[in-house]
C-alpha positions as CSV (number, residue, x, y, z in Angstrom):
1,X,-34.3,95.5,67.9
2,X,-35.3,93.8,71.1
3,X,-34.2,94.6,74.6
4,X,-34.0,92.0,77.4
5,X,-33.5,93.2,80.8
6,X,-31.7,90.8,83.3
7,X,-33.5,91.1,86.6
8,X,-32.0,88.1,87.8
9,X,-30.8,89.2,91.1
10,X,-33.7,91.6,91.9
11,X,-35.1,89.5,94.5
12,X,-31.7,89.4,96.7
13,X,-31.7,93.0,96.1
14,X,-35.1,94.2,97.6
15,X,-34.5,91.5,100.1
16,X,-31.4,93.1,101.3
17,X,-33.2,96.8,101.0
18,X,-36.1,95.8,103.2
19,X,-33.6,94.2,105.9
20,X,-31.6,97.4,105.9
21,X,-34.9,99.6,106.2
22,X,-36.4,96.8,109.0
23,X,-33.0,97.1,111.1
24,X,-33.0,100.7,110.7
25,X,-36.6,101.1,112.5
26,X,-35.7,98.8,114.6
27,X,-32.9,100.5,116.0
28,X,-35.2,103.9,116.2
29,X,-37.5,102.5,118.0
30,X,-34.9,101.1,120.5
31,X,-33.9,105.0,120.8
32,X,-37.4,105.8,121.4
33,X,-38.3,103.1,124.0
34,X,-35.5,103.8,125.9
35,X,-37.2,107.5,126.6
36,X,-38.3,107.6,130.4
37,X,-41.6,109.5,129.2
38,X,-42.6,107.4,126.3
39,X,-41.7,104.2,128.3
40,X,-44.0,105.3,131.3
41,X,-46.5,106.7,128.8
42,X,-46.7,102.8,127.4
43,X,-46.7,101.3,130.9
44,X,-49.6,103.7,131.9
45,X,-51.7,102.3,128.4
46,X,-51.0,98.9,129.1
47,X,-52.4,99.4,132.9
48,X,-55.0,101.0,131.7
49,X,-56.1,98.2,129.1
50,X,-55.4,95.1,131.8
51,X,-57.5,97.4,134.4
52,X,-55.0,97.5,136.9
């Protein structure tokens, strides 16, 4: 007896997971960034790296 497996559809779905997972990060690192203390700690790298 064989078995076939439709996967048709499988694409859309990891599409749609990724998207989900990519928008959820996104939104965490809008949380984090808008932390006084992690936002100066980025603006102090930055100065740093351009030397000014």
């Amino acid at each position: 007896m064989e078995h076939r497996y439709d996967d048709e559809g499988m694409a859309t779905v990891e599409y749609a997971l990724v998207t989900v997972a990519a928008a959820g990060f996104a939104g965490l690192l809008v949380v984090i960034l808008k932390s006084t203390e992690v936002r100066e700690l980025l603006l102090d790298i930055l100065r740093g790296a351009l030397g000014g």
